[in-house]
C-alpha positions in Angstrom: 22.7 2.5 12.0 19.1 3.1 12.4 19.2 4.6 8.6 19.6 1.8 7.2 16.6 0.1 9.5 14.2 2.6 7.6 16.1 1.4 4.5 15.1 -2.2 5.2 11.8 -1.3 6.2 10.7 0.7 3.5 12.9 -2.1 1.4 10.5 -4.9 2.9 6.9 -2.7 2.6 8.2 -2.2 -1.4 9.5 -5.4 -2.3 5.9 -7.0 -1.1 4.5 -5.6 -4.5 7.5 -6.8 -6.5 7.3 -10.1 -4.7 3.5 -10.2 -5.6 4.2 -8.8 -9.1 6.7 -12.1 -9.4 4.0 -14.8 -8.4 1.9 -13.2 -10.7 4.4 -13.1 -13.6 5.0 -17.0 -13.3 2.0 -18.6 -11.3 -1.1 -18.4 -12.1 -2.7 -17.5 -8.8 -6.9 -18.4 -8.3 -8.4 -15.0 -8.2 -10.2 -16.4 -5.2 -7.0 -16.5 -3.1 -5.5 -13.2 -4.2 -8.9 -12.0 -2.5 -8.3 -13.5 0.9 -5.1 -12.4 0.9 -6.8 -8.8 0.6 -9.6 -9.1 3.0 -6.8 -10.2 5.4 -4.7 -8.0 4.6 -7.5 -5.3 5.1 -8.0 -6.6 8.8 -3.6 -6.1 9.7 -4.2 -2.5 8.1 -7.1 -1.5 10.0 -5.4 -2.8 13.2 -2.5 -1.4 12.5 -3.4 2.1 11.6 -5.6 1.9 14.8 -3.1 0.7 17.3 0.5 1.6 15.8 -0.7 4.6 14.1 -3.7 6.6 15.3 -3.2 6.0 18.9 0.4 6.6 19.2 0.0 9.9 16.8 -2.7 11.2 19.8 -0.5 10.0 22.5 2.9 11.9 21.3 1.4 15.2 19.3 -1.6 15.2 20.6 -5.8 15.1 19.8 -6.4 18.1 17.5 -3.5 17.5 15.2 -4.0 13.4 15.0 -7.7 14.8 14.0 -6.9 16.9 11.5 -4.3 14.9 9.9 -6.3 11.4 9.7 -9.1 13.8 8.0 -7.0 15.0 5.7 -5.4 11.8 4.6 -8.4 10.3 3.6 -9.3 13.6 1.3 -6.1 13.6 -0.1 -6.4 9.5 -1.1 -10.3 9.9 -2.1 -9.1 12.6 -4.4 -6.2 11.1 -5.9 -8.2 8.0 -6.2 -10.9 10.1 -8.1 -7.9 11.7 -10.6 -6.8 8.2 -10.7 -10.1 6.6 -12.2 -11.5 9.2 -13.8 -10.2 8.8 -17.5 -10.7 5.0 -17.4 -12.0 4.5 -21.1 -9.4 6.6 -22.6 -6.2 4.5 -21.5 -8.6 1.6 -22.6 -9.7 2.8 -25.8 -5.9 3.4 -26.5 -5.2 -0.1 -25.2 -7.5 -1.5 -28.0 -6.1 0.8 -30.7 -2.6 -1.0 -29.8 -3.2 -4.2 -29.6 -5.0 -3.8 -33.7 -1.9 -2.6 -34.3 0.0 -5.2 -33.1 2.0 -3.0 -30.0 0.4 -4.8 -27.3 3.8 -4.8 -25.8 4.8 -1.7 -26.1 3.7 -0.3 -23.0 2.3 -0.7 -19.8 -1.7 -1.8 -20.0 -4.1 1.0 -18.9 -5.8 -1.5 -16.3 -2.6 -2.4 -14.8 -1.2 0.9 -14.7 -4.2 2.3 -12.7 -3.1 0.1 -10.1 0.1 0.6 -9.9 -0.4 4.4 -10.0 -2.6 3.7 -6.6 0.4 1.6 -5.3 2.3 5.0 -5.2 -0.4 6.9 -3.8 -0.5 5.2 -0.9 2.8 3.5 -1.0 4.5 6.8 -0.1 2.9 8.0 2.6 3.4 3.9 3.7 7.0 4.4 3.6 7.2 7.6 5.5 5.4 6.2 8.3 7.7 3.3 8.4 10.5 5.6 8.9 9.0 7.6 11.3 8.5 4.3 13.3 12.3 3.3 13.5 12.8 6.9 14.3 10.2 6.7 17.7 11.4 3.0 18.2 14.9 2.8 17.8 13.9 -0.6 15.6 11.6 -2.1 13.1 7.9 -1.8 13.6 7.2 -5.3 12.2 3.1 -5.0 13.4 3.6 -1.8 11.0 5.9 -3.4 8.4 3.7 -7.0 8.6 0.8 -5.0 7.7 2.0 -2.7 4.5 3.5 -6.1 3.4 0.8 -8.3 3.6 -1.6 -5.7 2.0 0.9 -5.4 -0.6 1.3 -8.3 -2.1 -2.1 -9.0 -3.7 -1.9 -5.3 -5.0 1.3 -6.1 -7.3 -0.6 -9.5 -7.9 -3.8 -7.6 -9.7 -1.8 -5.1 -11.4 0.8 -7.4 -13.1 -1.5 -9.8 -13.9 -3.8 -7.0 -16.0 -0.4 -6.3 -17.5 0.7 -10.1 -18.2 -3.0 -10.6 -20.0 -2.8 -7.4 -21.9 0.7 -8.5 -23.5 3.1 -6.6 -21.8 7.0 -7.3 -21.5 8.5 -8.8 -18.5 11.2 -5.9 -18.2 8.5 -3.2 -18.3 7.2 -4.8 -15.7 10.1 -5.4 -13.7 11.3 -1.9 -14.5 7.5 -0.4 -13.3 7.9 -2.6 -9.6 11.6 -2.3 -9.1 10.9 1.7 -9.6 8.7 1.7 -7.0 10.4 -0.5 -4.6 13.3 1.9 -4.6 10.7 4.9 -4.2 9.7 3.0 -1.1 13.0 2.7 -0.1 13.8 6.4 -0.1 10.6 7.4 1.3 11.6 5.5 4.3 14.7 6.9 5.0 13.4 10.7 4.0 11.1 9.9 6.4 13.7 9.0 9.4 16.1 11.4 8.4 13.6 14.5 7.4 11.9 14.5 10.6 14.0 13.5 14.0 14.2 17.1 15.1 10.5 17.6 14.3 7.9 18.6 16.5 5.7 15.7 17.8 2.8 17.5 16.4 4.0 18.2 13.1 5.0 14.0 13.5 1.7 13.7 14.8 0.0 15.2 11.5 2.0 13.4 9.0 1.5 10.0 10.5 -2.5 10.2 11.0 -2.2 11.6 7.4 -0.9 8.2 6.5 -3.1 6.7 8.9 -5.9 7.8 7.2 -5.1 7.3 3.5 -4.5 3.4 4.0 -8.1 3.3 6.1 -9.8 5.2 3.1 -7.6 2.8 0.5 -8.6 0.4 2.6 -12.9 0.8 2.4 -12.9 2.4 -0.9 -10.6 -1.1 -2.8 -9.6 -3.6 -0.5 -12.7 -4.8 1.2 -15.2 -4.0 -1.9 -12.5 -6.1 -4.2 -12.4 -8.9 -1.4 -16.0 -8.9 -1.1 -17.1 -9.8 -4.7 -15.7 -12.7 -4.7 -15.2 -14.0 -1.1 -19.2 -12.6 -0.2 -19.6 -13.4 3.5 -15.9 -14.9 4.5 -14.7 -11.9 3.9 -15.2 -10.5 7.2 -14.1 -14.0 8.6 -10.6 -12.4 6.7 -10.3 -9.4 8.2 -11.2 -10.3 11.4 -8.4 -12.7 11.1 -6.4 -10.4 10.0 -6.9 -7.7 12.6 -6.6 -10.4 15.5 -3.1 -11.2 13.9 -1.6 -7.4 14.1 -3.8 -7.1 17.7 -2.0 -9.7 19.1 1.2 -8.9 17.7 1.1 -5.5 18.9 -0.1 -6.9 22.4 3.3 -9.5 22.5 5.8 -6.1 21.2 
């Protein structure tokens, strides 16, 4: 029964992107509030990772392996993040060459695509952990599940309004989110079912990897993005934001 727990919980962290690609599609959101949902969002992640992550990691595996895992997660994201960005003017240039040509809607926009690339990155790893947390609670994390959620949302929001401007079909669209929804989805359960006779260290290590992947996502986009447009409120936002998942992780 649990299973299908991860199922819903990596169902719920997944279909946060597709619910913000949705609002995008048909509401045109003010940039401004996409923002403070991200520098809120920021605040749940960082309090999340700290207190439903990080801590319990070092409590069940142990110091040295928490460590060395939430170091290596934030290499691994900073890296893929790097492969990610690095070409940025060639999917543009092609972009431009399209849309002369009048196939603006044949695929996905190179702006939007970046995103959505990063949505995996760290939307994996996301999913895995939520697994991992019906697997040590017997139930749904929702301090965990709140968090990936909430940060979601204004993720699928930005990428599907790049690929709304640039001209690109709904169904691509649709296709791209419901894709990665159902990646979610599986990661979750691979992530329940993969590891229950693991060792708490090796559980340990995977989880501060995730751990530190969303707090390097989370300094490197969330809080820069949030910031150029939000200026000063935007630690108003996170704090908010982290006294939320705080106090929901105090209440259990």
């Amino acid at each position: 029964m649990d299973v299908w727990l991860a199922a819903l919980s990596g169902l719920i962290g997944g279909g946060a992107l597709f619910l913000g690609a949705g609002v995008a599609w048909f509401v045109t959101v003010p940039r401004l509030v996409v923002t403070a949902i991200m520098a809120f969002g920021a605040g749940v992640l960082i309090s999340t990772l700290a207190f439903e992550l990080v801590a319990e990691a070092a409590e069940g595996g142990g110091v040295v392996p928490t460590a060395g895992g939430f170091l290596a997660g934030a290499v691994i994201y900073i890296a893929a993040d790097w492969l990610v960005s690095r070409p940025k003017t060639v999917p543009d240039a092609a972009r431009n060459i399209a849309k002369r040509r009048g196939k603006g809607t044949a695929a996905l926009s190179g702006g939007g695509a970046a995103i959505a690339v990063g949505s995996v990155i760290d939307g994996i790893p996301e999913s895995v952990v939520m697994g991992l947390s019906v697997l040590q609670t017997g139930g749904i994390s929702i301090p965990i599940v709140a968090a990936i959620a909430i940060s979601n949302i204004p993720e699928g929001l930005s990428s599907t309004a790049a690929f709304k401007q640039d001209g690109n079909r709904g169904r691509t669209v649709a296709l791209l989110w419901g894709g990665i929804t159902a990646a979610s989805v599986i990661a979750a359960v691979v992530g329940y079912l993969a590891l229950q006779a693991a060792p708490p260290e090796l559980v340990a290590v995977i989880t501060s990897i995730a751990a530190g992947a969303l707090l390097a996502m989370v300094a490197n986009t969330m809080i820069p993005e949030a910031f150029e447009r939000l200026h000063l409120l935007t630690g108003l936002w996170t704090t908010l934001g982290f006294l939320l998942a705080f106090v929901m992780h105090e209440l259990g």
